[in-house]
C-alpha positions in Angstrom: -37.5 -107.2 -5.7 -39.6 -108.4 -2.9 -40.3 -111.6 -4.3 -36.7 -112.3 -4.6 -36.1 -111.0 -0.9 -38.9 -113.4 0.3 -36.8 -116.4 -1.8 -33.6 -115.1 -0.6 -35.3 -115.3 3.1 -36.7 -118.4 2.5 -33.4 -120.0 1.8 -31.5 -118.4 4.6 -34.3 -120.3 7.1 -34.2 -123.6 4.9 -30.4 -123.8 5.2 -30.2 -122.9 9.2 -33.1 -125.7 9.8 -30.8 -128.2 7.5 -27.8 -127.0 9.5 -29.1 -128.6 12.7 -30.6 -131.7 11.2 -27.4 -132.4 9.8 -25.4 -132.0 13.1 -28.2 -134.0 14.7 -27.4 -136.3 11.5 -23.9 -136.8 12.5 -24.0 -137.2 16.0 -26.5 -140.1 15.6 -24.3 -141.5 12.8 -21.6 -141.5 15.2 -23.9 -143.1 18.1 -24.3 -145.5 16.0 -21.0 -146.5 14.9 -19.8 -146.5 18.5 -22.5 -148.7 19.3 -21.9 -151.4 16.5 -18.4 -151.6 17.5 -19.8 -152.5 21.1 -22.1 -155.2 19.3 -19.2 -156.5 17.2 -17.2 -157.0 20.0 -20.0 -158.1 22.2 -20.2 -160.8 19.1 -16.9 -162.0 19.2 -17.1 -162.7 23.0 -20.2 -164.4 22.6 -18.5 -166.7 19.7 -15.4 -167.4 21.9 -17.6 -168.3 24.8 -19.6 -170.6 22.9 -16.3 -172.3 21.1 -14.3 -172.8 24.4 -17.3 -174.4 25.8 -17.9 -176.4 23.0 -19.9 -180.1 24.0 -16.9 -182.8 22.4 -18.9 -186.2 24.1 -22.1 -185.7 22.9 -22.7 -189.4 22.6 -23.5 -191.3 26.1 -22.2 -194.7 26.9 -24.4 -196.8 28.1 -22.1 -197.1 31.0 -22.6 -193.9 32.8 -23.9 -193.2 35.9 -27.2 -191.0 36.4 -24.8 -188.2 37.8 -22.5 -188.6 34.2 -25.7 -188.5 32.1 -27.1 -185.5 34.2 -23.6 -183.5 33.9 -23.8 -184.4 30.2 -27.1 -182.7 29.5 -26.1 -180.0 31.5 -23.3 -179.5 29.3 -25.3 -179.5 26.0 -28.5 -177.0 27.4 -25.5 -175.0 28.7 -23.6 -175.0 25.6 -26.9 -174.8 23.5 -27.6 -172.0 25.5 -24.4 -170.1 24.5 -24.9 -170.7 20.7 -28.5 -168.9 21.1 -26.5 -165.9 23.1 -24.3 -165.9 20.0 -26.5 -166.0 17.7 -28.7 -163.4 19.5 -25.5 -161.1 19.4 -24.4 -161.9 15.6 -28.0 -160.6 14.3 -27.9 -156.7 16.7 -24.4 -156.8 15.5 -25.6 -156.7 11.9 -28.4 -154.6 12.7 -26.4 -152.0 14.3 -24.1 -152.1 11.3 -27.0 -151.6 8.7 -28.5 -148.9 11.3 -24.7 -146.9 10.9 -24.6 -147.3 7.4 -28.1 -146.0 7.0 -27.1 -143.0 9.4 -24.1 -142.7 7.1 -25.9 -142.5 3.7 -28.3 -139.7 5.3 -25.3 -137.5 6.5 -23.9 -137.6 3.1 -27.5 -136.9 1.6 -27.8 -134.2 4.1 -24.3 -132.2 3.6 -25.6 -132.5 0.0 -28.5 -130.6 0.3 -26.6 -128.3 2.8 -23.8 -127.7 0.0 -26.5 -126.7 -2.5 -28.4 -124.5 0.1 -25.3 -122.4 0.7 -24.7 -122.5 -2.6 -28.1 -120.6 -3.9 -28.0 -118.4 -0.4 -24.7 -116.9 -1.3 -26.0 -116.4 -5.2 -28.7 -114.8 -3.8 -27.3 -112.7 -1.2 -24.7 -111.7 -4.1 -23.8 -108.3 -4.6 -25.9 -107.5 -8.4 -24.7 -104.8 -11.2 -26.3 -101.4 -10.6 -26.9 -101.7 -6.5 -25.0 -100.3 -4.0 -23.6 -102.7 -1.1 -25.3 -100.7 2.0 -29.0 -100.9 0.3 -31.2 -103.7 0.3 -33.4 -101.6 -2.3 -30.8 -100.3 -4.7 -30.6 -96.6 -3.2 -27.1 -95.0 -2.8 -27.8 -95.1 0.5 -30.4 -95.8 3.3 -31.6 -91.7 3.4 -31.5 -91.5 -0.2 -35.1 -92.8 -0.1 -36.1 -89.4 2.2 -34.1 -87.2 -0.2 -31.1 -86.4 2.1 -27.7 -85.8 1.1 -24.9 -88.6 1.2 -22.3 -86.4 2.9 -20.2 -89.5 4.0 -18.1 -89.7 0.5 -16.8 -85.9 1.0 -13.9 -85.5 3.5 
């Protein structure tokens, strides 16, 4: 019997350690969706910025004045400078997606592993044929095993 005790043990402290990894699990798979929706959306901005200040006269005319032709590559570093920031933002966007998607995948894996846990704990910690409730060892009951009398089934 000890051997199954010492199993029965060892499960019980497997399945509290796998209870707080997968809390720990959930809360980061949580962090982490709240974050990629702050990286979608920090996206989207990115991508409207860039659009509204899209360069349309790329082309100079010969005709310009130095002060045209400056404004004009202005424009373009400026506007070449918001399709980086976009860009920049598209690829944590999809990182942080693929990071809560990972963190998703583990939770599930997790409660899977919790599920089965529980599930041999409580066929462990079952009650057997032939053993009495109140004794770990199969004795009537705890003084049994110094050869007192059970007095607490006669009223």
């Amino acid at each position: 019997m000890s051997v199954l005790r010492f199993l029965t043990h060892t499960v019980l402290a497997c399945w509290v350690a796998v209870t707080a990894v997968v809390v720990a699990t959930a809360l980061h798979w949580f962090t982490a969706g709240a974050t990629a929706e702050v990286k979608v959306q920090r996206a989207l901005d990115a991508q409207k910025e860039a659009n509204n200040n899209s360069v349309t006269d790329s082309w100079q005319d010969p005709e310009d004045t130095l002060e045209q032709r400056e404004e004009a590559v202005e424009r373009q570093r400026n506007y070449n400078r918001l399709v980086l920031k976009s860009e920049s933002a598209n690829e944590e966007m999809s990182e942080a997606i693929h990071l809560a998607q990972i963190e998703r995948k583990h939770f599930w894996t997790q409660i899977a592993v919790w599920a089965g846990l529980t599930l041999l704990g409580s066929a462990l910690l079952a009650e057997r044929p032939g053993r009495s409730p109140r004794s770990s060892e199969g004795l009537p009951w705890p003084g049994a095993a110094l050869g007192e009398r059970d007095d607490s089934t006669h009223f």
